[in-house]
N, C-alpha and C positions, 0 to 999 in steps of 0.2 A: 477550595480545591477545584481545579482547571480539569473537568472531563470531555473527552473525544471516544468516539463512539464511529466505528467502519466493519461495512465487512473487508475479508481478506482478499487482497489482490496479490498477482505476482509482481514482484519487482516493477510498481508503479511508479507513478509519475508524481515531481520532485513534490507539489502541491500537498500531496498521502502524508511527505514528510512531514513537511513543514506544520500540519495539523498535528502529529504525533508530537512533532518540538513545544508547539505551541502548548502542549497539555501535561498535567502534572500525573496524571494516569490515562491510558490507552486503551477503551476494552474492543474486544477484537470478534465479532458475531461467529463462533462455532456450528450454531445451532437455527440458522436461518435458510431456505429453500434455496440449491445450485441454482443459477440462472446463466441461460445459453446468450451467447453473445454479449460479455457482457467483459470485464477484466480481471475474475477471477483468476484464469489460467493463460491466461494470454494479456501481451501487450506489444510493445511498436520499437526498435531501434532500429539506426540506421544504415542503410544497405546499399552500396553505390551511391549516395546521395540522395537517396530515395526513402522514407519510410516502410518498413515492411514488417508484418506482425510474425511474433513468435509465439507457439504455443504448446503448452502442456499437456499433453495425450491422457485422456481417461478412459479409465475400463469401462465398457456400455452397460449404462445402468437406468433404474429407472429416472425420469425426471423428474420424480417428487422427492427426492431422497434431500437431504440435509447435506450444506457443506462438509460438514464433518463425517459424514455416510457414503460420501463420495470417494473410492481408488484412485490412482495412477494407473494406466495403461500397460502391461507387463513389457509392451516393445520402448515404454521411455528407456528401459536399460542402454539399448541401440543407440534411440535419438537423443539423450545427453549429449553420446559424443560429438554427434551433429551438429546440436547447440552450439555446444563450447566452441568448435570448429568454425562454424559461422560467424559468433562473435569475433575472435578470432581475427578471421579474414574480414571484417567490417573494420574492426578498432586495431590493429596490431601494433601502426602508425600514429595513437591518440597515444598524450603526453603524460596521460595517467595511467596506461594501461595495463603495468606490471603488476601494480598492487593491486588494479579494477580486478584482474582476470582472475587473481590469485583467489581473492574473494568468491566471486561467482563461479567458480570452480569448487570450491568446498560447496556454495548455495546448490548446486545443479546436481552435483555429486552424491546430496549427501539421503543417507539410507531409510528413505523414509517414505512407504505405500500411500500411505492417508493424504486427500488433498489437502486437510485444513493443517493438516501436522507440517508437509512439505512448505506450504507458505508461512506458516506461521513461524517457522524456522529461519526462511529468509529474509521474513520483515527485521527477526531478532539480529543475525546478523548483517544488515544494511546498518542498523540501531548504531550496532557496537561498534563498527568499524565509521562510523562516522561523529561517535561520542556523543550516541543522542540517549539522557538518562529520564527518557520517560517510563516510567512503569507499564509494565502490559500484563491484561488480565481477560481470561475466555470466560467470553457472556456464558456459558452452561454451567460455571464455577461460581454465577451471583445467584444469591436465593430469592428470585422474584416469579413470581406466573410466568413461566414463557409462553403462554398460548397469545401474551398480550401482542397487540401490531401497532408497530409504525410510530409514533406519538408516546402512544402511551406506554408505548414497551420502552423508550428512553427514559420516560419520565419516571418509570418502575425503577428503573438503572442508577440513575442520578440520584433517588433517595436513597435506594439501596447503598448507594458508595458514596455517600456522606459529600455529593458534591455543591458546587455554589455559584459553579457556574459551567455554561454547555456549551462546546466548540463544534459547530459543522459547517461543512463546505457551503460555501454561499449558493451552489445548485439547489440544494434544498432549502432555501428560503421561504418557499411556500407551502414546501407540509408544518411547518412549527408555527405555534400560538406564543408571540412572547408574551402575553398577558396570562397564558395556561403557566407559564415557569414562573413570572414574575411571582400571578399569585403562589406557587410553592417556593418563593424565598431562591431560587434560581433564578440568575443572569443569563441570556440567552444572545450567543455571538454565531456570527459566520465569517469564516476566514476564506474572503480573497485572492488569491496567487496574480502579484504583479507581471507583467511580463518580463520573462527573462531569453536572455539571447546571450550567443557565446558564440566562439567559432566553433564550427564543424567542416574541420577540413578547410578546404576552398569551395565550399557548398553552397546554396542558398539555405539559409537557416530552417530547419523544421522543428516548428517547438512542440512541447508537450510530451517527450518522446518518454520510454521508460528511463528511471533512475540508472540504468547504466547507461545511457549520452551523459548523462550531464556530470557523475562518477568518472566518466572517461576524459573527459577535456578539460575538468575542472579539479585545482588541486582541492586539498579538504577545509585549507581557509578559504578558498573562494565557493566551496558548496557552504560551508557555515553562514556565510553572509548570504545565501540566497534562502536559509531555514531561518535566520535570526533577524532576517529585516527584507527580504522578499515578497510580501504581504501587506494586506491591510484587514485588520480587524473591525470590524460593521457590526 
């Protein structure tokens, strides 16, 4: 069994996907410390040609709290419609955009305070609306120590869920031991994100952008080929 292991991002970049395609279960960190600056609640489409970030408004709290401990902002009410508006007027003209919007409209819309609940919602439906049947499951839902870090809190993970082999982003190629997995009978990969390019507009290309550019321009058989052979496995 093919395990993948992230925290939650909002509407990330196409790479997020392609590690959830690549895996036969998904588990999704609930229960790990918010961290500022980072892709949690924010990420990047494009805006006049231009990259510009969007982001998710939270209720001021402390910064030790847990993704899952963490609110939405009572004024997101307001700036959804903001959102959507912007998107909007970024993408109106993109060849995908009816059924993109249609989507992200329900993601942005939909009634839900908790940060980890509101992402977690949107990963599920990116999933379905692009018929990706990885399984997903919240790390506070597996019975292991979670006081563990880093390493060994995966490695808790993977035996816990009966896996045989461990998918991460090739960033982190340097906190994992494949000799630590190998000896526990686990195969230990990192997935790559080829480079991908499309048009945007008459623009100059800005890659890496969140998963609504590449939703936008691209029909759902040309996003499948970039989740099903976009990559290289190391």
């Amino acid at each position: 069994m093919k395990l993948a292991i992230m925290q939650p991002y909002i509407l990330p970049y196409i790479g997020y996907f392609q590690l959830i395609n690549a895996a036969d279960k998904f588990v999704v960190y609930d229960n790990i410390q918010f961290t500022k600056k980072g892709w949690i609640n924010r990420n990047r489409i494009l805006v006049n040609g231009k990259d510009e970030y969007f982001t998710i408004p939270l209720k001021k709290d402390s910064d030790f709290l847990n993704i899952d401990q963490r609110k939405l902002s009572g004024t997101f009410k307001t700036e959804r419609i903001k959102l959507l508006r912007r998107i909007t007027e970024s993408y109106r003209k993109a060849p995908e955009f009816n059924s993109v919007y249609s989507l992200l409209e329900s993601v942005i819309n939909h009634d839900e305070e908790n940060l980890f609940g509101f992402i977690y919602q949107s990963l599920q439906a990116v999933c379905k609306y692009l018929d990706i049947k990885t399984e997903f499951i919240i790390s506070s839902a597996i019975p292991i120590d979670h006081q563990l870090k880093s390493q060994d809190k995966v490695m808790a993970i993977c035996k816990a869920m009966n896996a045989t082999q461990y998918i991460n982003p090739v960033g982190a190629v340097e906190l994992y031991a494949k000799e630590i997995f190998k000896q526990n009978n686990i195969e230990l990969n990192f997935i790559k994100s080829d480079p991908i390019e499309y048009r945007q507009f008459n623009n100059v290309f800005i890659p890496w952008l969140s998963m609504i550019d590449v939703m936008m321009f691209n029909s759902k058989e040309k996003v499948h080929e970039y989740l099903q052979s976009g990559y290289t496995i190391i």
